[in-house]
Structures are given as structure tokens and as C-alpha cells.
C-alpha positions in Angstrom: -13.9 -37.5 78.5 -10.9 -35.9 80.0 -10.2 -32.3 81.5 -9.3 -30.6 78.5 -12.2 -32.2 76.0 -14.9 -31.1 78.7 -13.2 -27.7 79.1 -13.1 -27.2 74.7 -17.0 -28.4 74.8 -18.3 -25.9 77.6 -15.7 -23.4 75.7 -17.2 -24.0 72.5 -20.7 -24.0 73.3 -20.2 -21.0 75.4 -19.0 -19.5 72.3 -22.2 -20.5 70.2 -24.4 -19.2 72.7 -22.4 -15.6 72.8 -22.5 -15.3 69.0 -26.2 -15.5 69.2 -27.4 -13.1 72.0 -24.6 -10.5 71.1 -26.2 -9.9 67.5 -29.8 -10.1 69.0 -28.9 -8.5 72.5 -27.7 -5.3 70.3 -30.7 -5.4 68.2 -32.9 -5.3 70.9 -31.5 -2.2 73.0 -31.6 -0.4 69.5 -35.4 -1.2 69.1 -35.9 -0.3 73.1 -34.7 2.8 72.5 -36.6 3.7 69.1 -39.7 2.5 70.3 -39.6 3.0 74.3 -36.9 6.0 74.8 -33.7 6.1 76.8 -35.3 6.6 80.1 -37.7 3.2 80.2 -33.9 1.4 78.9 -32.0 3.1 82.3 -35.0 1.6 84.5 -34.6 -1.1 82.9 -30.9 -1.8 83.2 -31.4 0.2 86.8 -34.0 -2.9 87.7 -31.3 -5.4 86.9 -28.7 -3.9 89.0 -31.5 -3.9 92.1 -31.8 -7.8 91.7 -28.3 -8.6 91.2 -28.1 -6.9 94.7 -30.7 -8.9 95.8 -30.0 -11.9 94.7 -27.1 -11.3 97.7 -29.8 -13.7 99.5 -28.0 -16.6 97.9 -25.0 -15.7 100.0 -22.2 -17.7 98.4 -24.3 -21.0 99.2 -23.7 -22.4 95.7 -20.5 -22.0 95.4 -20.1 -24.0 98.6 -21.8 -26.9 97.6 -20.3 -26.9 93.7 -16.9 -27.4 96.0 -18.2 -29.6 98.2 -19.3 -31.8 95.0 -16.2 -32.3 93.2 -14.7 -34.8 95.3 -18.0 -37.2 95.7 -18.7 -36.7 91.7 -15.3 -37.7 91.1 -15.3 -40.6 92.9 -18.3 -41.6 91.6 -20.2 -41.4 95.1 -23.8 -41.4 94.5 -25.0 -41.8 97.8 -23.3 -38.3 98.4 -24.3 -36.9 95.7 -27.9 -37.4 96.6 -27.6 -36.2 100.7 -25.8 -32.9 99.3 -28.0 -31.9 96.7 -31.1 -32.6 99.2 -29.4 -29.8 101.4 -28.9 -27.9 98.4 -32.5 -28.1 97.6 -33.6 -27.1 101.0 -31.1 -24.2 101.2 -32.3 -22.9 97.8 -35.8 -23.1 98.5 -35.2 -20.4 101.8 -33.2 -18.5 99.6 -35.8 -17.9 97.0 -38.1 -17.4 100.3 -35.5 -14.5 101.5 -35.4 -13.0 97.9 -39.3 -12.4 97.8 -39.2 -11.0 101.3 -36.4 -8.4 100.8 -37.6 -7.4 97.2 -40.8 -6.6 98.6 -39.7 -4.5 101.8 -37.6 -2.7 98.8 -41.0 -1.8 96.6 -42.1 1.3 98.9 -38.4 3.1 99.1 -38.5 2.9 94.9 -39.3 6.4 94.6 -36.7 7.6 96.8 -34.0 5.6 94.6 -34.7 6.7 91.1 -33.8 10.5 90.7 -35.5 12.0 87.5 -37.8 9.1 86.0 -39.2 11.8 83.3 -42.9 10.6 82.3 -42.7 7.5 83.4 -45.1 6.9 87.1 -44.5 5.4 90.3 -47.1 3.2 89.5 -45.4 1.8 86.2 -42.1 1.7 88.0 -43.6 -0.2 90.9 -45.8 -2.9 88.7 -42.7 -3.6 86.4 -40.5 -3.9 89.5 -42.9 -7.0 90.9 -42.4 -8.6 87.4 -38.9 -8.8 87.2 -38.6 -9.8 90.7 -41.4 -12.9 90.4 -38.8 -13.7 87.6 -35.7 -13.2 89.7 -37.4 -15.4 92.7 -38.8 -18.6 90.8 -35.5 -19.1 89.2 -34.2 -20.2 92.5 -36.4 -23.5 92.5 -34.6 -24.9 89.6 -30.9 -23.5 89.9 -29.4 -25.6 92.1 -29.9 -28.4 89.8 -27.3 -27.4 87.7 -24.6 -27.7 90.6 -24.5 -31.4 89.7 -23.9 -30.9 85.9 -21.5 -28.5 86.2 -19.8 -31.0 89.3 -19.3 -33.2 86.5 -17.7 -30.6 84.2 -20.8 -30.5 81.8 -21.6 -26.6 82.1 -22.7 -26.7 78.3 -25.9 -27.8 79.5 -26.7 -24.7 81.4 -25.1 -22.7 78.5 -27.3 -24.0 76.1 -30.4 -23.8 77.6 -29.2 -20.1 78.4 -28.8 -19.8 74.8 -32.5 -21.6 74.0 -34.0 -19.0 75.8 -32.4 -15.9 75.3 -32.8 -16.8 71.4 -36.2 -17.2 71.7 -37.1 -14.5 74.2 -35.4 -10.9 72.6 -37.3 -12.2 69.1 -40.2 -12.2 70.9 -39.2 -9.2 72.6 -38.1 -7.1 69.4 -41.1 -8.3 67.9 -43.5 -7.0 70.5 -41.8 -4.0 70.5 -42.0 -3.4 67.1 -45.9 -4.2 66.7 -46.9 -3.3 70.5 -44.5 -1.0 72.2 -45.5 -1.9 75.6 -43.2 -2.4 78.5 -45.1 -4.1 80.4 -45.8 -6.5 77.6 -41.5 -6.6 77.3 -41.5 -7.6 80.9 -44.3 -10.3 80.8 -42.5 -12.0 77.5 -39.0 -12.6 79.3 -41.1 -13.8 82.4 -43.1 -16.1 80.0 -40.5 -17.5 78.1 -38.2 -18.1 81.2 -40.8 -19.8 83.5 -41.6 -22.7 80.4 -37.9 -23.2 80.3 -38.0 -23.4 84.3 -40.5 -26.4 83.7 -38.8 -27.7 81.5 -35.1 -27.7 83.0 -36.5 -29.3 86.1 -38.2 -32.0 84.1 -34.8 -32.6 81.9 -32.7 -32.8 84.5 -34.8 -35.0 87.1 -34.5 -37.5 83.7 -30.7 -36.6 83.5 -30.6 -37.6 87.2 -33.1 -39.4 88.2 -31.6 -40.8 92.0 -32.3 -36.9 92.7 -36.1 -38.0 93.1 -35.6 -40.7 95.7 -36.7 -40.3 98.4 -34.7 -42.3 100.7 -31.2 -40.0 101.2 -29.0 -40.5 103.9 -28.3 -37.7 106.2 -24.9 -35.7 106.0 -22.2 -35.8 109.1 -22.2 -33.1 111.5 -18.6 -32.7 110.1 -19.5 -32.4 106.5 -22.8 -30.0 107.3 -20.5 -28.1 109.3 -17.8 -27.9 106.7 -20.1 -26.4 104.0 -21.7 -24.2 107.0 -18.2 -22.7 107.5 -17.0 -22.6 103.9 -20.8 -20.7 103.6 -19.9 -18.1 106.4 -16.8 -17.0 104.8 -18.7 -16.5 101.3 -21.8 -14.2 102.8 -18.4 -11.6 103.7 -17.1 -12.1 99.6 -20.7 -11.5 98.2 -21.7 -8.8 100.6 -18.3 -7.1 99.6 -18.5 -8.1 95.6 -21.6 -6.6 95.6 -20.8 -3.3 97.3 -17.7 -2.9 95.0 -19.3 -3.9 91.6 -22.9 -4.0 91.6 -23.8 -0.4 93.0 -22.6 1.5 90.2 -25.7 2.0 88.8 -27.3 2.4 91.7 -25.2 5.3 92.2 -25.7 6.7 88.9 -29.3 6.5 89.2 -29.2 8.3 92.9 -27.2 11.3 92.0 -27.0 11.8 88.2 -30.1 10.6 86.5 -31.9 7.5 85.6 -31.0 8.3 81.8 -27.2 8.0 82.3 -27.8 4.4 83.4 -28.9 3.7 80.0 -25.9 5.8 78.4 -23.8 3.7 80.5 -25.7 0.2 79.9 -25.4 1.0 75.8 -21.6 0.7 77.1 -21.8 -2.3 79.4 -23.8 -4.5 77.1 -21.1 -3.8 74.2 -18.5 -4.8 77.1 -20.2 -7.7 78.3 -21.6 -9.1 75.4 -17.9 -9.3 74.0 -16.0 -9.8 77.3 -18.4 -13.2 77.5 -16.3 -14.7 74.6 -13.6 -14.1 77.6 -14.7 -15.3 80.4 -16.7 -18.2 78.4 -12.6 -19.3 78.2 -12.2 -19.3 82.1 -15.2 -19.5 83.2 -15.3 -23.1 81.7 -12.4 -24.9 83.3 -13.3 -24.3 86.7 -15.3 -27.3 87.2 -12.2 -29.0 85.7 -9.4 -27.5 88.0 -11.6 -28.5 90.4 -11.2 -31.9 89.6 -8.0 -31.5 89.3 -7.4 -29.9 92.5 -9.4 -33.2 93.5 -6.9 -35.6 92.3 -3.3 -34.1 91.5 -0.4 -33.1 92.9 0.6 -29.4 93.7 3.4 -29.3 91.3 0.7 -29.8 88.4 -1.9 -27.2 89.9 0.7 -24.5 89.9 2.1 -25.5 86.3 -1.7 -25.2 85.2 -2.3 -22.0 87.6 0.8 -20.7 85.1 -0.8 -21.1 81.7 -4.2 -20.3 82.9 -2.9 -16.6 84.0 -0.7 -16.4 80.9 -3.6 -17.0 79.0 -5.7 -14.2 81.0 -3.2 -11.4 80.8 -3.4 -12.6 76.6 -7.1 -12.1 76.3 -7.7 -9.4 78.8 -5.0 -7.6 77.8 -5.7 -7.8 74.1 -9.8 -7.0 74.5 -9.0 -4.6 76.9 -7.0 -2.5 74.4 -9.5 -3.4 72.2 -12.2 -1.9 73.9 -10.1 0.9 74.7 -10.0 2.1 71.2 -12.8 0.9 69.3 -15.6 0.9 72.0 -17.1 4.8 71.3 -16.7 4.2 67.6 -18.9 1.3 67.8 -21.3 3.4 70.2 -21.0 6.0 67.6 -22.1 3.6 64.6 -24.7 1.9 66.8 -27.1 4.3 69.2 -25.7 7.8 68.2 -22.8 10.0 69.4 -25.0 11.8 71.2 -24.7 8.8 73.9 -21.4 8.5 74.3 -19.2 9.0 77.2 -15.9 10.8 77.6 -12.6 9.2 76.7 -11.5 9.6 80.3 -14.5 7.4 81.5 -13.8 4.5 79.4 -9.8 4.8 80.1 -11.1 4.4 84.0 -13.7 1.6 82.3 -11.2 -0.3 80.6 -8.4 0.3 83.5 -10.8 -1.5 85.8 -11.4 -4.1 83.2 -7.8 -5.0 82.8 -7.1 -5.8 86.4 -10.2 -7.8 87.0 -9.3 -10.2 84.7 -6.5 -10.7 86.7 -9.1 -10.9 89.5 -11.0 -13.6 87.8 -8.0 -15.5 87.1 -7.1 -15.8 90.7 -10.9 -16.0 92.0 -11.2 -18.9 90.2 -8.6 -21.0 91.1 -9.5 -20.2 94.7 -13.0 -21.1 94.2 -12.0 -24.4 92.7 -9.7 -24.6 95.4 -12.5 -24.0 98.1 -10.2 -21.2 99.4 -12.7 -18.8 100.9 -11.6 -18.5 104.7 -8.2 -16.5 104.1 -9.7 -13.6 103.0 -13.3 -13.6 104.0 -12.5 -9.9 105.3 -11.1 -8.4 101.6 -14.6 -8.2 99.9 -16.2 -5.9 102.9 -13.1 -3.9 102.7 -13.0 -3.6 99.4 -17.2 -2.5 99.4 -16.7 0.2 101.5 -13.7 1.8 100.0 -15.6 1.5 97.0 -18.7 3.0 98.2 -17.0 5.8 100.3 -14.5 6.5 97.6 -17.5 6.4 94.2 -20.0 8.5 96.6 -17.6 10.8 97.8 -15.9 11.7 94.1 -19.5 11.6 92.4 -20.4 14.5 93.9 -17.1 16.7 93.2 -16.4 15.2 89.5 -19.5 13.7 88.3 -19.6 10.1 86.4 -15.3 9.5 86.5 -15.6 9.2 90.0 -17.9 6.2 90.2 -15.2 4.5 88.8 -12.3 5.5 90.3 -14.2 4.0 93.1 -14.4 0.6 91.6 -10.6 1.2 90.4 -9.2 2.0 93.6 -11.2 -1.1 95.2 -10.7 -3.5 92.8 -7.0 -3.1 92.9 -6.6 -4.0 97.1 -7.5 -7.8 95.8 -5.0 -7.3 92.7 -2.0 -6.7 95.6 -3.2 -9.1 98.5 -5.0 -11.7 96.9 -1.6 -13.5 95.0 -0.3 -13.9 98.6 -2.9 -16.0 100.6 -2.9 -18.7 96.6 0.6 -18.5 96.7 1.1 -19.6 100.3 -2.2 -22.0 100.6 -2.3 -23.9 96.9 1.5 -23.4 95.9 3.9 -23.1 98.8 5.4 -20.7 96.4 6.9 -17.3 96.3 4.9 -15.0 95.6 7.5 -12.6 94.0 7.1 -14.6 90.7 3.8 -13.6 90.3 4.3 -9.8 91.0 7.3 -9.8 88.8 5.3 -11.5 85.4 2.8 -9.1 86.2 4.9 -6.0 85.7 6.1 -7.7 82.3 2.6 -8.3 81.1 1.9 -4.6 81.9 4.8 -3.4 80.1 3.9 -5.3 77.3 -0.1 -3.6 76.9 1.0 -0.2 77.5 3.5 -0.9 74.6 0.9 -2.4 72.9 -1.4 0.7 73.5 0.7 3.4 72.7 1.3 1.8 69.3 -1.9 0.9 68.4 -3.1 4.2 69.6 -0.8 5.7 67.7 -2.1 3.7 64.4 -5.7 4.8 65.1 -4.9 8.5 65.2 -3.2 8.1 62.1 -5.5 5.4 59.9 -9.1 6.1 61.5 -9.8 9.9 60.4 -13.7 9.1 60.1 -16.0 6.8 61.7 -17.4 4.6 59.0 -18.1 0.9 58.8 -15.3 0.1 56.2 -12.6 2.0 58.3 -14.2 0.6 61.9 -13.8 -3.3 60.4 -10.2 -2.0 59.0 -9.3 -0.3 62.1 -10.4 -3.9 64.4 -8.2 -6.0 61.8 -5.0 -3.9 62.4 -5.5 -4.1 66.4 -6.0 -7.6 66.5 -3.0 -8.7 63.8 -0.6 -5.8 65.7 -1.6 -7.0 69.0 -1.2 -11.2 68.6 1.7 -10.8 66.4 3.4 -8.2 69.4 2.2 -10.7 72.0 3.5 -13.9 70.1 6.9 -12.4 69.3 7.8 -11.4 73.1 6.6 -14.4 74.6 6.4 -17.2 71.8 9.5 -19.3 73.4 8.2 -19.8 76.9 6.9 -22.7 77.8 3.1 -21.6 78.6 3.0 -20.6 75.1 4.3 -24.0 74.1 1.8 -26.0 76.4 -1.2 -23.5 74.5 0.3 -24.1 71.5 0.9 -27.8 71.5 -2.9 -27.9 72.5 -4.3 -26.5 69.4 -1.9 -28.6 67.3 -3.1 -31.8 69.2 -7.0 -30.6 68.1 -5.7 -30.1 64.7 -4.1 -33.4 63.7 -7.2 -35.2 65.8 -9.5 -33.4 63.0 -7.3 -34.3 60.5 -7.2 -37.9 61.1 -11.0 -38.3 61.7 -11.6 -36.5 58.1 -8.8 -38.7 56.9 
């Protein structure tokens, strides 16, 4: 199966799995909050953002040894395959060791970070944070496994099982809500649910790959340890700074507004996230294959590929984040109540940020595949701190906006620098070109936005369902069609296009 076929599959079943949890995800946080409240929801959503943090343990160590794969899977050398993932194994194993130890020197200092919990105790807060870290710890002992799948570009299997369980655990979730609105009993179901499928994924995959069970594995080089050591070094610097730029927010919140606007604010990030996935599904799937391409082509054909991948991403992100833009409080509106939504200056700052990191991911990714990581090891700590400095500081003086000017301001530093070090190490190219389509696709949205906006003020006088479903058909015919007219002769549009021909006629002649 070739690039592009394994790329459509994880796409595709990506897809699938999105469809499902969006529906049930949103029914879920509407039954949370009817049967629960707002403030259990924000500890909730506050408990996830602690254990992203925490999951900092991992350091960047799997995406050093999903790199280090490529080439031995693509050569077919089993051998390899075996001594890495042993390390892998190992590595994991201390990792799920640090989690446990960190989460629980965390537990005592929980009072201290959750400002205005309402009714809800210390006690409850402290029990329900042990859960959902057991949860966060024992998925370490199965993860790495799925390095070697997605090595061989079959990330639908981890998407799947994703799917399996998600499906499985918000109906039991919404039903246990329903009958017995518990939270501890919400907590104990998603830990239930998840620690079967933990079984079972180890059991699946030992089948899948069963060398990964022999015992006898040869030892890597001191060169090839070494390598992964050094590519490992540069990533604890990107994942201590990703996570001070984009996983403190609401932290933040929850420190100096209230544990309540996390929720408000989670009500928006769900809706963002739960849509955005159909996005990143897109890119997030061909990075196993560009890095088997990176493995065995010429950079003439990386950087041709590098072209329509970013065309692509200023498409989608440009078109969802207008999207979001303009139709994201309606749909709070229609869903939870208006009395949860946030200011239009918030989710311009939202959606700003939103924009430019898919220009982020765009580049991220193709550095990842490329195992790029040394360059710019230093970026992510910068861009933490301004991030922190900048959110704390403004919090205080404007309230909620400021948070995010934070992550703005931040985000952008990699937006300018970041082009330079992929241009010079993967290319050999100027980087000018890549400044230059940049300002074009810019021009382009804010055209885009100042028409559509212009539409919605007009057309959407009331928020109903009809003129909400109307109001999404016009963005999404004005936006392609504006998109498609302007840049419908060049040739990334061409290479896109000649794509979904080729998938078409290959239907048609199998139905034939």
C-alpha cells in the first residue's frame, strides 16, 4: 500500500472516529451540566489540563523513537525493530514511574490551585484527582506499542480503538449520569472502560507483532542509543516550552478567575476541538508517511510535498477558522445557553491563535518527520515564558482576553523563526517564498472574513436552528468557491485535485 492509500485510510478512519465522539462528546457535557452543574464540568476539564502537564514526564521520548523507526521499518529490519522497541518499553515503563511520583507530590498543593470550588470538598477534589491520574499513569504501559503501527503508517489502528472506547465509555457515562448522577461514579466508568481496552490493546498487538515477545534482542550501538539520547534532549526543551505556552491556560483561569470559567471556556474548546479534529485528522495522518518519505526520496520531492501540504493547511485552517469565528457563539447559544458565552473579543483572540497554529502544525510536522528537533530546542522555553509572563501579567489588568494574548503573542515567535531553520535544513531553499505565500493566504481570509461577516450581519437576524444550518451553508459555498477562484490554476491545487479525480475513477471502475 503506497503513501497516499495509507494516508486516505488513517484520514478516513480518523474521520469515522470524529463523527462519533463529536455527537456523543456534546451530549455528554450537556447532561454534565444538567445533572452535575458548571463547577464539577470546570474541575473536570481543570483535571485534564493538570495531566496533560504532567504527562510532560514523557519528555518528547516518543517522538524520538517513532523517528528513529522509520528507517528500520522501511527497510524491513526486524532485528531493529525488536532492540528499539525493547528500549522503548523500558523508557516508558520509568516514564509512567515519573508520572505517579509527580502526580502525587502535586495532591497536597490542590487546594492552593483551585480558586472558588463552590460546594464541592477538598476531599472530593482530592479522591477524583487519584482516579484520573491511576488512568493517566497505566496508559503508559501499553502506549508505546503503537510507535510500531504508526512506523508503518497504520495509525487507524490506534484511531479506532480510540473510537471503540470513547463510543462505549460517554454512553456509559451519559447513562450513569442520567440514572446516578455521581461523579465519582463518572470517573470510575472512563477508568473502567479504558483499563479493559488496555488489556486488550496489549494482547492485540503482541498477536499483530508477535517478535515483540522474544526474548532474545540484540543490544543497540552506543551510536544509535546515543542518537535517540540526543534527539531526546532537544525534545524535553520543545515539551517543557509547548506546555508552558498551550497547556496552562486553564490553569490560569482556574488560579485567578474561577474554577467555573474553565467550564465556560471548555463548552468552547470541546466545540473547537471536536471540529478542529476533522483538521488535524488530515495532517496529523501523513506524518508517518512523510516520514517515509523523508526516508527514501530526494529533497526536490520533500519540498514539492512540503508545498501542497501547507497549501492545504492555510485551506482548512483558514476556512474553519473563519468558520469558528462566526458561527462558534451561535452554536454555544443553541447548545448550553447564552448565559455561557464569551465575548466576541475572546474568541477573535481564540480564533487568531487558531489560525496561526495551523501554520504551526504544518511546519511541526514536517520537522518531526524530519527528526529536526536540535535547531530550535531553545524556541519552546522562550516561547513558555513569554507566554506565561505575558497571560499572568494581562490577567490581572484585563481579565480573560489577556490569557490569550499571551498564547497569541507566543505562538507567533515560532510562526516568524520556525520557516527559517526547515527552509535551510530540509530544503536549501529561500525562505522568502514562504513569507511571501503567507501574506497572500492572509489577504485572502481577511477578504474572506470581511465578506462573510458582512453576510452574517445581514442574513442571521435571530439565532434559530434553520437560520444556524443556513447561515454554515453560505460560509462554506462563499468560502471554497472564493478560495478555488483565486488559487484554482496553481499547481498545488492541481496535484490536490488530480488526487481526488484519481479516487474517483478507481471507484468507478471497481463498481464497473
Amino acid at each position: 500500500m503506497g503513501r497516499v492509500r495509507y494516508a486516505a485510510k488513517n484520514i478516513a478512519f480518523g474521520w469515522m472516529g470524529n463523527v462519533v465522539t463529536l455527537f456523543l462528546g456534546a451530549a455528554l457535557r450537556q447532561v454534565f451540566i444538567n445533572r452535575l452543574g458548571d463547577t464539577l464540568l470546570g474541575i473536570s476539564d481543570y483535571y485534564t489540563s493538570i495531566l496533560t502537564v504532567l504527562s510532560l514526564a514523557e519528555l518528547g521520548i516518543s517522538t524520538a523513537f517513532n523517528y528513529s523507526l522509520y528507517g528500520p521499518v522501511a527497510r524491513n529490519e526486524v532485528e531493529k525493530v525488536k532492540s528499539y522497541m525493547k528500549l522503548y518499553k523500558k523508557a516508558y515503563r520509568g516514564i509512567a514511574a515519573a508520572i505517579a511520583a509527580i502526580g502525587l507530590a502535586i495532591a497536597p498543593f490542590l487546594k492552593y490551585l483551585i480558586k472558588d470550588p463552590g460546594s464541592v470538598s477538598l476531599r472530593d477534589i482530592t479522591i477524583c484527582y487519584f482516579i484520573v491520574l491511576f488512568n493517566t499513569v497505566s496508559s503508559y504501559f501499553v502506549a508505546y506499542k503503537y510507535s510500531l503501527a504508526n512506523a508503518q503508517q497504520k495509525n487507524y489502528i490506534e484511531t479506532n480503538v480510540i473510537t471503540i472506547t470513547k463510543t462505549i465509555t460517554i454512553s456509559l457515562q451519559i447513562a450513569g449520569l442520567y440514572f446516578f448522577p455521581n461523579f465519582y461514579l463518572y470517573l470510575v466508568t472512563a477508568v473502567s472502560v479504558e483499563l479493559i481496552q488496555k488489556i486488550f490493546v496489549s494482547i492485540y498487538l503482541d498477536k499483530m507483532y508477535p517478535y515483540l515477545k522474544e526474548k532474545e534482542v540484540e543490544k543497540l550501538s552506543e551510536e544509535e542509543v546515543g542518537g535517540i539520547v540526543k534527539q531526546t534532549k532537544a525534545l524535553v526543551l520543545h515539551r517543557v516550552g509547548d506546555m508552558a505556552r498551550s497547556q496552562t491556560d486553564a490553569m490560569i483561569i482556574a488560579a485567578f478567575i474561577d474554577v467555573t470559567t474553565v467550564n465556560f471556556v471548555g463548552s468552547y474548546n470541546h466545540v473547537i476541538s471536536s471540529v478542529s479534529n476533522f483538521v488535524n485528522v488530515i495532517f496529523n495522518s501523513v506524518l508517518s508517511s512523510f516520514g517515509n518519505l523523508i526516508a527514501t526520496e530526494k529533497k526536490e520531492k520533500q519540498y514539492w510535498m512540503f508545498q501542497v501540504y501547507r497549501f492545504l493547511g492555510c485551506w482548512i485552517y483558514g476556512f474553519s477558522a473563519i468558520g469558528f469565528f462566526l458561527m462558534l457563539t451561535p452554536l454555544i447559544i443553541l447548545w448550553v445557553g447564552e448565559e455561557r458565552v464569551l465575548s466576541d473579543l475572546v474568541i477573535g483572540c481564540i480564533m487568531f491563535d487558531y489560525y496561526f497554529k495551523g501554520e504551526r502544525i504544518v511546519l511541526t510536522n514536517y520537522k518531526t518527520a524530519a527528526g529536526v528537533f536540535q535547531q530550535d530546542r531553545y524556541l519552546p522555553l522562550i516561547q513558555g515564558a513569554v507566554n506565561l509572563v505575558v497571560s499572568i501579567v494581562l490577567v490581572q489588568k484585563i481579565g480573560l482576553v489577556g490569557i490569550y494574548i499571551g498564547t497569541i503573542v507566543s505562538g507567533l515567535i515560532a510562526n516568524i523563526t520556525r520557516p527559517f531553520i526547515i527552509y535551510k535544513v530540509c530544503f536549501d531553499q529561500s525562505v522568502a517564498v514562504y513569507f511571501r505565500d503567507s501574506l497572500k493566504y492572509i489577504a485572502v481570509n481577511a477578504a474572506a472574513l470581511a465578506l462573510l461577516l458582512f453576510l452574517k450581519n445581514s442574513i442571521m437576524t435571530t439565532v434559530t436552528i434553520p437560520m444556524f444550518l443556513l447561515m454554515v451553508g453560505i460560509i462554506t459555498v462563499v468560502y471554497n468557491a472564493l478560495f478555488v477562484l483565486l488559487f484554482g490554476r496553481c499547481r498545488e491545487f492541481a496535484y490536490l485535485w488530480g488526487l481526488v479525480v484519481d479516487k474517483i475513477r478507481k471507484k468507478s471502475r471497481k463498481r464497473g
